[in-house]
N, C-alpha and C positions, 0 to 999 in steps of 0.2 A: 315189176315186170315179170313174167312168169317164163317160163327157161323152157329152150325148146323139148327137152326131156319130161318133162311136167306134164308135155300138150299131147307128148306122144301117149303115157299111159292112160293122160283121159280119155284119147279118142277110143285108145284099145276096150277100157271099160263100157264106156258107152256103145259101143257096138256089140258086145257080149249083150249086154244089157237089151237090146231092142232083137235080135237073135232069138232069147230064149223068151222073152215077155209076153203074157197071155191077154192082156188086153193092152190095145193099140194106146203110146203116149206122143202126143204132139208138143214138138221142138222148134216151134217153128214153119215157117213154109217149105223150108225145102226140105223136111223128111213127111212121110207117111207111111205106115204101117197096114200092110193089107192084109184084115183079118179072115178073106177065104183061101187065100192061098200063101200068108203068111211071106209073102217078097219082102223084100229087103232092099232098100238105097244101097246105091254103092257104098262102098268102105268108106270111101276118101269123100266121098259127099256127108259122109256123117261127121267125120271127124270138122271139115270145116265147119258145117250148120255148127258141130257143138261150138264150137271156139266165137264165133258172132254170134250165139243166142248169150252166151254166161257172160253178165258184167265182169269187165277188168277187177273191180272192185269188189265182188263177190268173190272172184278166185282168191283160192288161201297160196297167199305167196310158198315158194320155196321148202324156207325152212319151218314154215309151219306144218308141213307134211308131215313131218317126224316128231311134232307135238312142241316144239321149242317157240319161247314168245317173241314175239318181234319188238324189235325195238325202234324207238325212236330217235332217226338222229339227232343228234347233237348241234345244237342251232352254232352256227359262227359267230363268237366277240368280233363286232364292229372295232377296229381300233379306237383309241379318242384321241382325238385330234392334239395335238402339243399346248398346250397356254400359249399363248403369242408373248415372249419376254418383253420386259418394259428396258426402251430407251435408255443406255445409259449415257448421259451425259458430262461433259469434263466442265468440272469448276474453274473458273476463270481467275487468273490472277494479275493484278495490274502490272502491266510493266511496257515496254518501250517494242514496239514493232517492227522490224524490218519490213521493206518494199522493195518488191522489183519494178520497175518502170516496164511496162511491155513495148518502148518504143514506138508507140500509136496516138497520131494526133487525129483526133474523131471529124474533128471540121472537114478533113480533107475526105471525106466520103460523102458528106451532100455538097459543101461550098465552099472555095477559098479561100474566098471574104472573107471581111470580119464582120459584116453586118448581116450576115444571113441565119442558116438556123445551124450557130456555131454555141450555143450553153446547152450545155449536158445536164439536166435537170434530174431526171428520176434513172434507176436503171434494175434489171431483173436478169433471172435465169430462168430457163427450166431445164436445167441441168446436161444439157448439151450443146445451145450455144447462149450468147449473153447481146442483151437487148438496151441500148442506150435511147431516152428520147432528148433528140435537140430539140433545141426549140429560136422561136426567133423574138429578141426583144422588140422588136419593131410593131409585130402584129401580131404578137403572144400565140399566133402556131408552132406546130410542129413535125418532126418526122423524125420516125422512127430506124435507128440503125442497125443491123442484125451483125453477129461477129461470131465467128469460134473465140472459146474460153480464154485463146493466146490471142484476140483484139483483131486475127484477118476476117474481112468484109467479106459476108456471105449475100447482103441485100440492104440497099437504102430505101426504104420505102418513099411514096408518094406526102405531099403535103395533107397534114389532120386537124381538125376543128381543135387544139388540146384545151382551148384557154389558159396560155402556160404551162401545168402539168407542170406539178409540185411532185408527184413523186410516180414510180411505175410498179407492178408485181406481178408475178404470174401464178394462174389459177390452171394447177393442172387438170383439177376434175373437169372442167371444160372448155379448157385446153385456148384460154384468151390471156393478153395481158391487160391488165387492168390498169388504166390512169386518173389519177388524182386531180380534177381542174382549180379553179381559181376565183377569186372576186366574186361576184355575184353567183359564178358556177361550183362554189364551194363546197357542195351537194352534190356534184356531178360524180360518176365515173363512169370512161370511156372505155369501152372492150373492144380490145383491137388481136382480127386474128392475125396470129403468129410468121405464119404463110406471107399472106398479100399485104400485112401491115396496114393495114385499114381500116375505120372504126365498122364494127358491124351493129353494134346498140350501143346507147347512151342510158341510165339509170340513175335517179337520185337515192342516197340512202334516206332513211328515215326515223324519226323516233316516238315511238307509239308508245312507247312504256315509262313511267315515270319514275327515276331510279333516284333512290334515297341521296341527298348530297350532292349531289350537279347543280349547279347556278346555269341558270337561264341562258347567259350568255355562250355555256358550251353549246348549248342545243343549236342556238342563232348565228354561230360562227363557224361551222362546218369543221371540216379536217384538210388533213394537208397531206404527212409522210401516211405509206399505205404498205401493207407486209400480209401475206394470204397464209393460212394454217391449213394444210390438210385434215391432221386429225380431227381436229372441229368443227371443219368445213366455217372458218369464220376469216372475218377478215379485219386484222385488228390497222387502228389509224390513229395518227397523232391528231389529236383536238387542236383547234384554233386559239384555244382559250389565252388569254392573258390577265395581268395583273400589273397595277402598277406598282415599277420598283421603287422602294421604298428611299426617298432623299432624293433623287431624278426629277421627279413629275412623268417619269418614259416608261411605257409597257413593255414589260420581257415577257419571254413565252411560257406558258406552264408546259410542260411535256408528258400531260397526262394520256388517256389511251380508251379512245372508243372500240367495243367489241359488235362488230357486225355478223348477221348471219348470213351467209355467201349467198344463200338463194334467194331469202324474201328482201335483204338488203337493209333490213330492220334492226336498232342499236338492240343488244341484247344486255350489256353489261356497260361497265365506267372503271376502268382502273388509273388509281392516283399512284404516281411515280413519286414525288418528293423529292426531286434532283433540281427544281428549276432556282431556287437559291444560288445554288453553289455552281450548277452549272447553264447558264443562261443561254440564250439564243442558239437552239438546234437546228438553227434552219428546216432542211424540209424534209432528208431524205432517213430512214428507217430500213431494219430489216428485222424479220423475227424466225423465231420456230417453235415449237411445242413446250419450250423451257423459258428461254430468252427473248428477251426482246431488244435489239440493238439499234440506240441511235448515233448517228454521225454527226457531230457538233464539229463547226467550220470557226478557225483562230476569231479571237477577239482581243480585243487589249492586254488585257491581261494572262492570255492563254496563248501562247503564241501558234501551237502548231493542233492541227485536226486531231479530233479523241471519237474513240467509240466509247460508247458507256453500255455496258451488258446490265440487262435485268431479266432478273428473274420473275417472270410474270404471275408469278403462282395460278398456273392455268388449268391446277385441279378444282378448282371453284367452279370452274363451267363445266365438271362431270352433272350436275344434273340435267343440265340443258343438255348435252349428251346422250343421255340415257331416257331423254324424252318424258321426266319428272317434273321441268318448269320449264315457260316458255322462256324465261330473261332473270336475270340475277338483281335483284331487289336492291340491294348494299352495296355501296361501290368499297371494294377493294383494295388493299397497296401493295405497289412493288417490294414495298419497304415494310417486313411485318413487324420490324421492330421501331418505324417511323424515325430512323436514323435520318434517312436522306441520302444514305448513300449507297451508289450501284453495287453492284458484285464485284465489279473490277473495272478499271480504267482501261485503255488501251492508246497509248500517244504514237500517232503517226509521223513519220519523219520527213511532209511536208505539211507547208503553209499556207497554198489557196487555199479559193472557197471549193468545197469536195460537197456533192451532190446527190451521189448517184451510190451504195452499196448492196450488195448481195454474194448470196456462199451457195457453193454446192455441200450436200452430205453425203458420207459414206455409212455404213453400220458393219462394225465385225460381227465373228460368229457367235460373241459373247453380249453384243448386242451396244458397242461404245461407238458413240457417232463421232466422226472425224468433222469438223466445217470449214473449209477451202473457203477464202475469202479474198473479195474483191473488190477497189472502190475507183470511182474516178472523180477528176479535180478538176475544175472549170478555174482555168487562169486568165489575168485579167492583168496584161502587160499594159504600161502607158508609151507607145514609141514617140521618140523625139525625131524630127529633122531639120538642117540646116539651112539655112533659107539666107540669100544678100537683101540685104536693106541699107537706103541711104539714111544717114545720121547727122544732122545740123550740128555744125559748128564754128566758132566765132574766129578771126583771124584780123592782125591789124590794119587798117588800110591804109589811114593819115591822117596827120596834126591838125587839128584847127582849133583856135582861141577860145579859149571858154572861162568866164568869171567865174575864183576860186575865193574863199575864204581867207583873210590876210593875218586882220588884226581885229581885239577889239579897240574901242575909240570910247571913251564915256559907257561901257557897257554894251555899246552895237558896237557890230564887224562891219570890217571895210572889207573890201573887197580888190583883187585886182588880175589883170587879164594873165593869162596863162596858156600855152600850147598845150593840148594834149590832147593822146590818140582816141580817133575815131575807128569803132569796129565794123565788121561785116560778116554778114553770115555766109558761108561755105556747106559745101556736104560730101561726104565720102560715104563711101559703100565697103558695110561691115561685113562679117558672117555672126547668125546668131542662132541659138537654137532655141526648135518650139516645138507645143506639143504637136503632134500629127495626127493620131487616134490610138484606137487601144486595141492592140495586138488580142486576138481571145484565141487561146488553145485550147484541147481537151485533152489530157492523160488517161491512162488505163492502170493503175497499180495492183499486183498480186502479193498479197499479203500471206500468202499459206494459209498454212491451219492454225488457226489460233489456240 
């Protein structure tokens, strides 16, 4: 930009300049030089023409006046943006759990009964409030219950197609919970938005890829527990798969782990867990995150009280699928890379129903350690008795009369000879007795902390 001192002596030169000049120079249209009588533009007409005929870009800036070279500034360093720190996560160690009970029985927000939609099957978060689905044995729907994190009722939603609904999760990228159906809908999941509790689409997954080491029957037996990853955008699911145990002739569950891709719904991977030996029937419900994968295993004979089993899912395997290098993971995998079979750590809860339903909030410090708040709920299954009068037959003397008795023998036969004796008769009184009535079903809320 040229400085108004700059403009002032140009103008002065160039008006000397056209002043004393002997033959006429044209600057333009607004000056002329009349060569008989030698006129002159005004002053201040010249000095502008000069300023609008000279490109900006032809004036020699400033301090080039005085012969000095111009310099070029100095471009600005873009900052570079920080690494994004990687997760750190706390290693798990087995041991015994405390629970708090939240004092919240779930039936009582859609139904009294006992026979309505009172089994808390699956359950989710997205990390503000916490999503239980009942469901009803009777006609394998369901409905959805909305809670704050402390178990108070925000919304019961309307009756849903679930087909049971083996387990729930929530997809924050777009923003549904996702359920798990059943039986012939073993394929299914239903997206239900959060809001109105409603299914909005229905989608089967799929598997297009033929992945080394899968038997047939995982493919043909769908999934069940269901756990959504942000980072991978995937959605990993407990397989169907079974085996039969060995000595029994009775199928136990394997608790291995289909990898879905959240958008096209397509398996992309198989991970083998190696836990279903030692710890049999997982029923249905799951949860996971970018490290672990947690399932909640409901008492059995031998196990008296409900356990989570953490795994570490070794979910750097799917960095290529990530980074958009493969469509799907060839090799199935294990939780177990040293095929021990055994989890990362145990975790023994301090009750005994059948428990259904788990998920956890996270937090991240500055140093980047995730905290996971966790929560489960127990689907109880009381048998009540009631009392009931009934009459009871029973026998009382009435009277003697004659009746031939055995005497003696004679030659080897018995004689015989007459005898009085009592005649009975039946009676009845009215007892109290007790019987089954039906079966009480509650649902709890327990807060487990941070594990």
């Amino acid at each position: 930009m040229i400085s108004e001192f700059s403009k002032k002596i140009y103008a002065v030169v160039l008006s000397a300049a056209l002043i004393f000049s002997v033959s006429a120079g044209s600057f333009g249209t607004a000056y002329a030089l009349d060569e008989a009588e030698g006129q002159q533009t005004e002053e201040t007409e010249a000095a502008a023409e000069a300023e609008s005929v000279a490109p900006q870009d032809e004036l020699t800036p400033a301090d080039d006046i005085t012969g000095a070279a111009a310099e070029e500034p100095e471009a600005e360093e873009t900052p570079e943006t920080p690494a994004e720190k990687p997760l750190l996560f706390k290693k798990y160690k087995s041991r015994k759990v405390p629970a708090r009970d939240l004092g919240v029985n779930l039936k009582t927000y859609v139904e009294k009964g006992n026979d309505g939609y009172v089994v808390a099957q699956g359950a989710a978060t997205d990390g503000t409030y916490a999503y239980f689905l009942m469901v009803c044995t009777e006609n394998q729907k369901g409905r959805v219950v909305k809670t704050t994190l402390d178990g108070k009722l925000v919304k019961a939603g309307p009756v849903i197609e679930t087909h049971h609904g083996n387990d729930m999760t929530y997809n924050s990228r777009i923003n549904k919970l996702v359920i798990v159906g059943c039986d012939e809908w073993r394929h299914e999941l239903s997206f239900v938005d959060p809001e109105e509790l409603t299914i909005s689409y229905k989608k089967n997954v799929s598997y297009p890829f033929a992945i080394e080491g899968v038997p047939q029957e995982a493919y043909d037996n769908g999934i069940a527990g269901i756990a959504y990853i942000p980072k991978y955008n995937v959605y990993l699911a407990r397989s169907r798969g079974y085996i039969e145990k060995v000595g029994t002739g009775t199928d136990q569950t394997i608790h291995n782990i289909w990898v879905f891709d959240a958008d096209s719904l397509t398996a992309i991977a198989h991970i083998d867990t190696e836990v279903f030996d030692k710890y049999p029937d997982v029923w249905q419900s799951m949860d996971a995150d970018e490290k672990y994968v947690y399932y909640l295993l409901s008492p059995i004979k031998d196990r008296p009280s409900n356990i989570i089993l953490c795994l570490d899912w070794n979910s750097e395997n799917l960095e290529p699928v990530l980074k958009g290098e493969k469509t799907h993971i060839r090799q199935v995998w294990s939780c177990n890379d040293n095929g021990s079979g055994e989890p990362d750590a145990v975790m023994t809860l301090p009750f005994n129903m059948e428990s259904e339903g788990i998920f956890h909030t996270a937090s991240v410090d500055e140093e980047g350690k995730v905290s996971s708040h966790f929560y489960v709920s127990e689907y109880q299954r009381v048998q009540v008795y009631k009392t009931i009068k009934k009459k009871v037959p029973y026998k009382v003397k009435w009277k003697k009369v004659k009746k031939k008795v055995k005497w003696k023998k004679v030659k080897g036969k018995w004689k015989y000879k007459t005898k009085k004796v009592w005649k009975y008769k039946t009676k009845y009184k009215t007892v109290k007795q007790k019987v089954k009535d039906y079966k009480q079903r509650d649902d709890s809320i327990y807060d487990l902390g941070v594990l």
